[in-house]
N, C-alpha and C positions, 0 to 999 in steps of 0.2 A: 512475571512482569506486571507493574505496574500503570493504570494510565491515569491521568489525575489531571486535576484543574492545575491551572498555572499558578507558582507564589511567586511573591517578590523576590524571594533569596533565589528564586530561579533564574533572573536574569545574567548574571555572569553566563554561566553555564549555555545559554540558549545562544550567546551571542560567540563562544566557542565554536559550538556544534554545528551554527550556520556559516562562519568563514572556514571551517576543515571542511565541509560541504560542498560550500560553491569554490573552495580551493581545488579541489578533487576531482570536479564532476564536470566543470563546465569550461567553456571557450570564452569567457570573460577575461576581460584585460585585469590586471589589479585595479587602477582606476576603476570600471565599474563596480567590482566586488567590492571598494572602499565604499562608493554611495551607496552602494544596497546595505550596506553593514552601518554607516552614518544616520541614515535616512528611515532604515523600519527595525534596527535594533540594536541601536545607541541605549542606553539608560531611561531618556525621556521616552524614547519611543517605544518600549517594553511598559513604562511604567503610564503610558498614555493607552495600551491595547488591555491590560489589569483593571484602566477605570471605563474599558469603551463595555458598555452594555449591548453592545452592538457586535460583538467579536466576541468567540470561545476561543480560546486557547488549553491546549491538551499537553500534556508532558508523561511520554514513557520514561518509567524510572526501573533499571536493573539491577537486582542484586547480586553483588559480586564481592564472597570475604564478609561479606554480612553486612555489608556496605551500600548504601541504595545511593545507585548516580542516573539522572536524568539521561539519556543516550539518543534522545530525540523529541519530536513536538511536531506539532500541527497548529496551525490558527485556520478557524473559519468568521466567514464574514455572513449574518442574520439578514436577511429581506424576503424576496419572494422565493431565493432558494439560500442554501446551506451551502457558499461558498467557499471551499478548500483555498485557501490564497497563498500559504507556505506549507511546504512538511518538508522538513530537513531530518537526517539522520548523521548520527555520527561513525563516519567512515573505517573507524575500527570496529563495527560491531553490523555492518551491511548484512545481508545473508540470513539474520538470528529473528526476520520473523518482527520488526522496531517497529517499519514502516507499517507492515500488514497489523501490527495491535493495533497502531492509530488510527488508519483507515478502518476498522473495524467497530471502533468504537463511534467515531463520527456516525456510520454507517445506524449502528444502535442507537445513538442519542440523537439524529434528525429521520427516523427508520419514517415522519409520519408527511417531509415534507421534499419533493425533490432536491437534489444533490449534482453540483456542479464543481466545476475547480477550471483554472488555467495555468499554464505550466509555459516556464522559458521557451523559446523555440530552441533556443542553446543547447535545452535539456530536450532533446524530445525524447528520447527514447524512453524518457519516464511515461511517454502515455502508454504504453504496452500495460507497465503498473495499474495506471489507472484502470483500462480496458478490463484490467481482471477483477475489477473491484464495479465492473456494468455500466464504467461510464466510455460515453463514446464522442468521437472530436465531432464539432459540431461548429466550428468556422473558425477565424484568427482575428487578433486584435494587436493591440499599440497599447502599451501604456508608459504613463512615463513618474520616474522615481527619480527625484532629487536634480531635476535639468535634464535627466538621460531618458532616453527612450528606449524601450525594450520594445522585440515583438514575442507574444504569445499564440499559442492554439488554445483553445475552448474547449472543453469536455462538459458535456451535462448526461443527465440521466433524469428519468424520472419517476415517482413511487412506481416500486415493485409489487406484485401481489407473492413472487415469489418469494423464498427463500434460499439463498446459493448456499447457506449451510447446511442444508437437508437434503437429505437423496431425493428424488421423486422417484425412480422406483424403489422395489425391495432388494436389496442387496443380499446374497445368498451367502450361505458357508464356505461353496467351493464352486468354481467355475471348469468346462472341461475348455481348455486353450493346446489348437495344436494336436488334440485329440489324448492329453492327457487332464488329467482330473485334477485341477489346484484347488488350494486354500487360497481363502480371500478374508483378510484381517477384518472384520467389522469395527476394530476398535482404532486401526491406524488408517486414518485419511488425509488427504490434500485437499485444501480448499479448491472450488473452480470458479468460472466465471457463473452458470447455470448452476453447478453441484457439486459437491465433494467427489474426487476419487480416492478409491481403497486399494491398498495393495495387496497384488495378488502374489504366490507367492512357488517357488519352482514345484512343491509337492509338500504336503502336508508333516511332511516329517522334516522337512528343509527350513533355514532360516534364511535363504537368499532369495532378493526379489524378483519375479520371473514378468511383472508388469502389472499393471493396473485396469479395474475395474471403473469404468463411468458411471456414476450414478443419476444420471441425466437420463441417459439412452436404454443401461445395459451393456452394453457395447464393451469390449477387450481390447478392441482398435484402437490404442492410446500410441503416442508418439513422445518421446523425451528425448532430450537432446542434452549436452554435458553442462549446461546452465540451469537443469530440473525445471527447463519448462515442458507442460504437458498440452497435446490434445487432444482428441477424440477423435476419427476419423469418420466417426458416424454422424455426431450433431454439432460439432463446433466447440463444447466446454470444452476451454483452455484453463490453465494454471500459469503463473508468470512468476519467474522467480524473486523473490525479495530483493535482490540484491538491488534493485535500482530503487532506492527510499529518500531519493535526492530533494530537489526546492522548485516547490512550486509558487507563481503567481500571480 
């Protein structure tokens, strides 16, 4: 996967991926999804966030067939913090990990300045997403596009010293769970909110997974559930599953 700055010849393609989006995902009337699609990603309005120095814009682009297509985007808004204001995915491809590169990269490219975002209330269950990526809700707002009002929730965070893609502890060869003695992959991990978890696995000579390793705590007391979200039962790192990479704003 790719993540890359926005071009011109990307607008089609963005203004696609954001009506399959809020087609898919939310409790908007048509009426509304027409002004939010008129109003922030119309042509001028793509080709007005290209010239704002004041706005990033992000594009994951997948290759499929040798074929590289844009599958989703992010725009952030520059002041006192690094405002997530859209991240749209394209709803044939949820689940693969779109939403989590962009977020990730945001995450890298403003690593030195707090990070915020707000999200439909429409959508909320996108903030679970957010959550996993250390941002936490932090009150609600109004805003309004094109004559319409929307309500939002607020999410912020602020500089981390940590890093959630590093274990804090050491992560070992083999864990005993249950009072047998497993393998614990050092090389396959889940990202968390605090730290990666590693798969632990039924026995060293097995390739089925018998549960996961916290790299936060230590801890084996991980929880999943049939959506591949993870927690700890010892310190709280959770995992949240991609599948929600819907619009934020």
């Amino acid at each position: 996967m790719n993540v890359r700055p926005m071009e011109s010849d990307d607008r089609e393609r963005i203004g696609e991926i954001t009506r399959d989006s809020l087609q898919s995902s939310y409790s908007l009337s048509p009426a509304q999804i027409e002004t939010i699609l008129e109003e922030e990603f119309d042509d001028a309005a793509l080709t007005d966030l290209l010239d704002d120095p004041d706005t990033v814009v992000l594009v994951a682009e997948v290759t499929v067939d040798e074929v590289e297509t844009v599958h989703g985007f992010v725009t952030v808004e520059l002041g006192t913090k690094a405002t997530i204001r859209w991240l749209h995915v394209d709803p044939a491809v949820r689940g693969e990990g779109v939403g989590t590169a962009l977020l990730d990269r945001v995450r890298e490219r403003f690593d030195d300045e707090p990070i915020a975002a707000s999200i439909l209330d429409d959508a909320v269950e996108g903030g679970e997403f957010l959550e996993g990526f250390g941002l936490k809700q932090s009150g609600h707002d109004r805003i309004r596009v094109g004559g319409e009002e929307f309500a939002v929730t607020v999410f912020t965070g602020g500089q981390s010293t940590a890093n959630p893609a590093e274990p804090t502890v050491t992560v070992p060869a083999s864990v005993t769970v249950d009072g047998v003695d497993r393998s614990v992959d050092r090389d396959d991990s889940v990202p968390g909110s605090e730290a990666p978890f590693f798969t632990v696995y039924c026995a060293d000579d097995e390739a089925d997974a018998y549960g996961y390793f916290c790299s936060q705590c230590g801890s084996t007391n991980v929880s999943t559930d049939g959506l591949d979200r993870l927690e700890c039962g010892e310190c709280g790192n959770t995992h949240l599953a991609d599948e929600w990479d819907d619009a934020y704003l």
